[in-house]
N, C-alpha and C positions, 0 to 999 in steps of 0.2 A: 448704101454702104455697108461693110460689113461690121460684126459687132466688136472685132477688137483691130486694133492697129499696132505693128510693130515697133519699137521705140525708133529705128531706122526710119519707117516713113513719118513720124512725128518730128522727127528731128530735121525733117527736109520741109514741111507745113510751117514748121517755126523760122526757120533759114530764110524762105521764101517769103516770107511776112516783114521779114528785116532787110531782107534785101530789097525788097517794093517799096520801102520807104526810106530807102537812100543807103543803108548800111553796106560797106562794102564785104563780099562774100566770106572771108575770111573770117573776118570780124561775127559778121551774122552766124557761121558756122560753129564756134568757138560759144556764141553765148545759148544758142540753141541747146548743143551740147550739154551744159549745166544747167538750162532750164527744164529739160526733160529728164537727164540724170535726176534731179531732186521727186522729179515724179514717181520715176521708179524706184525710190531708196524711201517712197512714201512720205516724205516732204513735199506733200502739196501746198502748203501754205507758200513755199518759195521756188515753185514749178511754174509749169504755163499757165497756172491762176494770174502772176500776173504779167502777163505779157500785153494786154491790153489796156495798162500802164505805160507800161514800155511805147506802145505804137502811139498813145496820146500823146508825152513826152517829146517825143522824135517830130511828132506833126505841128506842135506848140511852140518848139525852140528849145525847148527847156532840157532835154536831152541831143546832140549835135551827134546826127550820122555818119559826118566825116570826120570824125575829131580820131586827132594823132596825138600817140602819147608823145612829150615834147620831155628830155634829159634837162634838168637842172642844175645837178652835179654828182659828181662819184669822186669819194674821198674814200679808200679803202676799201672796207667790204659794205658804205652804205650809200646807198644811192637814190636819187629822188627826183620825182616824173610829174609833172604836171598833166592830167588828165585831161583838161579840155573840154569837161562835161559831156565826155563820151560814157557809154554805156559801161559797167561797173565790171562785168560778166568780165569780156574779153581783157580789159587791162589789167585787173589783179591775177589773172591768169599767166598774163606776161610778166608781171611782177615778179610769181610766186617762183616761174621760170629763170630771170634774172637773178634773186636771191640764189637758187641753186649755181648756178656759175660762178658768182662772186666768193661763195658759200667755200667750193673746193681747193680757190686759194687762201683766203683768209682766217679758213675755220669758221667763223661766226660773219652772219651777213643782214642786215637790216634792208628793204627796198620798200620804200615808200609812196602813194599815190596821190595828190591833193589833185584838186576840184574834178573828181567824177562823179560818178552817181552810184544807184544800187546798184548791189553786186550778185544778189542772191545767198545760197545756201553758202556759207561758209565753210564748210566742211571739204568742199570740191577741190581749195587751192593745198589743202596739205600733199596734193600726193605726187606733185613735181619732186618733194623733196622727200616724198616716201621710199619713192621708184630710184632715187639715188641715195638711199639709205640712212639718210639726213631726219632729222627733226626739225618740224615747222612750227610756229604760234601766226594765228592770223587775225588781227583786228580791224573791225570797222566801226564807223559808225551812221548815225542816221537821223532823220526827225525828232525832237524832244517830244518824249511821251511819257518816261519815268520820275516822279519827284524825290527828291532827295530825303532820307527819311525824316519822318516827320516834320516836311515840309507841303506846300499846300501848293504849288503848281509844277509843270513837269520842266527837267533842266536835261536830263538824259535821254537818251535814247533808248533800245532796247538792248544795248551795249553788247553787240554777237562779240564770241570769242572760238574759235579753234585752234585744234594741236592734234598732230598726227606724230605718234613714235612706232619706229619702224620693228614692231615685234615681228615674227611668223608663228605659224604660215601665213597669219593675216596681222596689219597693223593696226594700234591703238588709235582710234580718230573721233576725238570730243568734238561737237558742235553743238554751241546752246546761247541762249539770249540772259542776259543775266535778269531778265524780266520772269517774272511769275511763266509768261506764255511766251511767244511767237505774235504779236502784230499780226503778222500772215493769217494765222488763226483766227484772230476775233475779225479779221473781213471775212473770213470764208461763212465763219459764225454770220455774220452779220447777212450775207447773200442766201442763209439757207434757215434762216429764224432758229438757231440755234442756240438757246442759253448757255451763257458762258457757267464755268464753276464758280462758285464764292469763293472771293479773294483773290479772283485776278486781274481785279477791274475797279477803276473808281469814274464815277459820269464828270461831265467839266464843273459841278459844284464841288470835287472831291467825295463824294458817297460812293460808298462801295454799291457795286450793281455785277448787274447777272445780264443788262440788257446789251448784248454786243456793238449794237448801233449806237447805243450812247457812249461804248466803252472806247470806239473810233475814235469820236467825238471828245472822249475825256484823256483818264492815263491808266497806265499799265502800274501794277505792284511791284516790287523787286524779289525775285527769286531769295528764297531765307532768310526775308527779315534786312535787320542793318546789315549783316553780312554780304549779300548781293548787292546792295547798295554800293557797298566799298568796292567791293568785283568793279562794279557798272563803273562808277567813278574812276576807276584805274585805266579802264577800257577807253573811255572819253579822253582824258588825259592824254592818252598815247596815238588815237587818234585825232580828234578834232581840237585838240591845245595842241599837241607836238607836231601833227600831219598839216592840219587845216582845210581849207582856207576857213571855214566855217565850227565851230561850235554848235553842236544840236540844237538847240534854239533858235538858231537859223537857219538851219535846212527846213527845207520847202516837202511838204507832206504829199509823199506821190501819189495817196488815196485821195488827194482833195482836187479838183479839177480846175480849181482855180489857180491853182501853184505850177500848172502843166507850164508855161512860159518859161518859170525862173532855174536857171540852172541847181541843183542839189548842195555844189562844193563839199561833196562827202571826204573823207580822205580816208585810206587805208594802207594795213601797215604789217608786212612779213618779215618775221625773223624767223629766222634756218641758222642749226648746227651742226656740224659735223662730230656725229659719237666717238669716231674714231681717234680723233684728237684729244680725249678727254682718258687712254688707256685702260691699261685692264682692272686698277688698285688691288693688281695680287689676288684676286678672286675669281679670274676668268675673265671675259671680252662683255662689255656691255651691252651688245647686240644680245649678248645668251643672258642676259639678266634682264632686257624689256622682256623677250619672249618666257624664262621663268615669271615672271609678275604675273602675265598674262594668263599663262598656265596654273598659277594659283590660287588667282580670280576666278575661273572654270573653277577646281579642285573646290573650293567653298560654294559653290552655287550661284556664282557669279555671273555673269556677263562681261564682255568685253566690248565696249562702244567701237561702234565700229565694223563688229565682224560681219557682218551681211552683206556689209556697202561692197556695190560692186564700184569699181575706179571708172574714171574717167579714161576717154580712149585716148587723150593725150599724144606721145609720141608711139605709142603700139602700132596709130591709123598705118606709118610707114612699113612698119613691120608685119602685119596681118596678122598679129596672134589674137588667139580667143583662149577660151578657157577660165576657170576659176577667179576671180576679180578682172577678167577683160570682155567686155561686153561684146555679143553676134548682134550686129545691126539688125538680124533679124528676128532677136529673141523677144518675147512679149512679156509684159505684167499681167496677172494671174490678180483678177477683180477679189476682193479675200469677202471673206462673210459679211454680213450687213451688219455688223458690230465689231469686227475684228480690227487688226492694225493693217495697213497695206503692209506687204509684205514679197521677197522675191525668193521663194523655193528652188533646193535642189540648182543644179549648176545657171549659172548668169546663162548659156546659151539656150535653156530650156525653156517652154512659152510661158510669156508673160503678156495676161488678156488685160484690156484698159478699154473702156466703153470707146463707143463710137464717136469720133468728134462731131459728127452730124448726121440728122436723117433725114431724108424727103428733100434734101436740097441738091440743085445741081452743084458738080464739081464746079473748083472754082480754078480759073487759068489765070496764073501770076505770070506778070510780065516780070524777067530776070532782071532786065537790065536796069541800072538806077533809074528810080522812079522821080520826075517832078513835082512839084506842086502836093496835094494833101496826103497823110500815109492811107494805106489800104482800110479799106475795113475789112474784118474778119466774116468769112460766114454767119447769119445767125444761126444759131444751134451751135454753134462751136465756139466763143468765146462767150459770148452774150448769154448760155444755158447757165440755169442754177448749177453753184457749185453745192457737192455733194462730197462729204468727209469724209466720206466709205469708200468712196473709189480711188485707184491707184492715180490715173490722170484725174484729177479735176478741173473743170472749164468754168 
């Protein structure tokens, strides 16, 4: 095989793996999308690292390959969908979709998810409501791994939060864990014997550690102190109290393989508004004041979160565009130095190298059609290989 692959045929490898284990193609298509997205935006910690999770999950029960979101109610602009312990990826996606439609008549739109599962990078679902010039905030939540401070067992999760404001030429898009780390991170840590940094980790007596495999095993810190705490706290609150079905403490730990059976009941939770509605206060249009911010940010030496990400191909697939934040199914990730950040150069259509998913193995031939009985396994050398934190795909 050769030594890199384009995120277009990665993104058909993952499809294909979802669809061999019952996921119907849309579906499969839609979460693939966002699991190799996070790869190329250097988020491997929530890329196709874990996808063979996912295919344990689906083969266990514990995640359901035919699950339909099911309508609960729509009272205005909020509206709320029982997930079904389907995969995380494709429903909040639908979500973040549905908010934007409810969003255009109401001004302000809430759509809710209870009992699914993960969902991945968070960051992915602001841009339904980028692309219609709206602002998003997106919460989930997850397995209890954070304690409340100065408390002595974990009640939180790692409490993701996102928000995309529609500056240009590019928009503002936060995505973080209100945890010291990423979860994601200390498994990759932990598959590659990598110490963790001090203070991001306590082992399950509560002691801080640097050991990642204990840090699996124990909890996560909270991003600045009490401060992230209250973050984290607010994050739970709005999903697993308000959303449900489940509170962090009872979601089931999809690194543990004995929890592969019991469904997640993650719940997650999109709210979109429309800037437009909120007028000009006599100083100009809002939209020209996200992008001054922006510009300002830059002007001091700033950064703007965000601006690299290329988007999701969303509804563009219809349209065929490429270019500047729209991805060429055939562009590649560019492997970055043996210390650097992954990273994607110069225009999204331009190559981007990503190691080889496998060597020395034969091709493997997926049957398309729903598959019965247990899910696929993956090539070995391609999911089964050590993950490495340097590279843009990690397996």
């Amino acid at each position: 095989m050769s030594g890199s692959w384009t995120a277009g045929r990665l993104r058909v490898l993952v499809r294909d793996l979802l669809v061999a284990s019952g996921v119907p193609e849309p579906h499969a298509e839609r979460t693939a999308e966002i699991l190799v997205l996070a790869d190329v935006w250097g988020v491997a910690s929530h890329g196709v690292l874990r996808l063979p999770h996912y295919l344990a999950r689906l083969e266990a029960g514990g995640c359901r390959a035919d699950a339909a979101l099911a309508e609960e109610s729509t009272t205005g602009g909020v509206a709320v969908y029982d997930g079904n312990a389907g995969l995380g990826h494709w429903q909040l996606w639908e979500a973040a979709r549905r908010a934007v439609e409810l969003c255009r008549t109401s001004g302000v739109a809430a759509v809710a998810i209870r009992n699914s599962s993960h969902c991945g990078a968070l960051g992915a679902y602001v841009y339904p409501a980028l692309e219609a010039g709206m602002i998003a905030l997106v919460f989930t939540n997850g397995p209890a791994v954070m304690p409340p401070w100065n408390g002595h067992r974990a009640v939180l999760s790692t409490s993701p939060m996102a928000a995309g404001v529609p500056a240009r030429p590019r928009p503002l898009v936060l995505d973080l864990a209100t945890s010291a780390v990423a979860r994601g991170t200390i498994a990759w840590r932990a598959q590659t014997g990598v110490e963790l940094e001090p203070g991001w980790a306590f082992d399950v007596e509560g002691r801080p550690t640097t050991d990642p495999a204990a840090a699996l095993r124990g909890m996560l810190t909270p991003m600045g102190g009490a401060k992230g705490y209250a973050v984290g706290l607010l994050v739970e609150a709005l999903t697993g109290a308000l959303v449900g079905p489940n509170l962090s403490e009872a979601v089931p730990d999809m690194f543990d393989r004995g929890d592969d059976a019991t469904p997640q009941g993650i719940g997650h939770l999109v709210l979109t508004l429309r800037p437009d509605l909120f007028g000009s206060g006599g100083t100009g249009r809002n939209e020209d004041r996200f992008t001054a911010l922006a510009d300002a940010i830059v002007a001091a030496g700033g950064r703007t979160p965000g601006a690299t990400r290329i988007a999701p191909r969303g509804r563009r697939r219809s349209a065929g565009r490429t270019g500047p934040g729209h991805p060429d199914p055939a562009h590649r990730v560019e492997r970055p130095a043996r210390h650097g950040a992954p990273r994607v150069t110069g225009r999204p259509s331009g190559p981007v190298h990503c190691p080889a998913p496998y060597r020395g193995g034969k091709p493997v031939v997926l049957d398309r059609r729903r598959r019965r009985g247990p899910a696929p396994t993956p090539p070995r050398g391609i999911l089964a290989r050590p993950v490495d934190q340097r590279e843009c795909v990690r397996w």
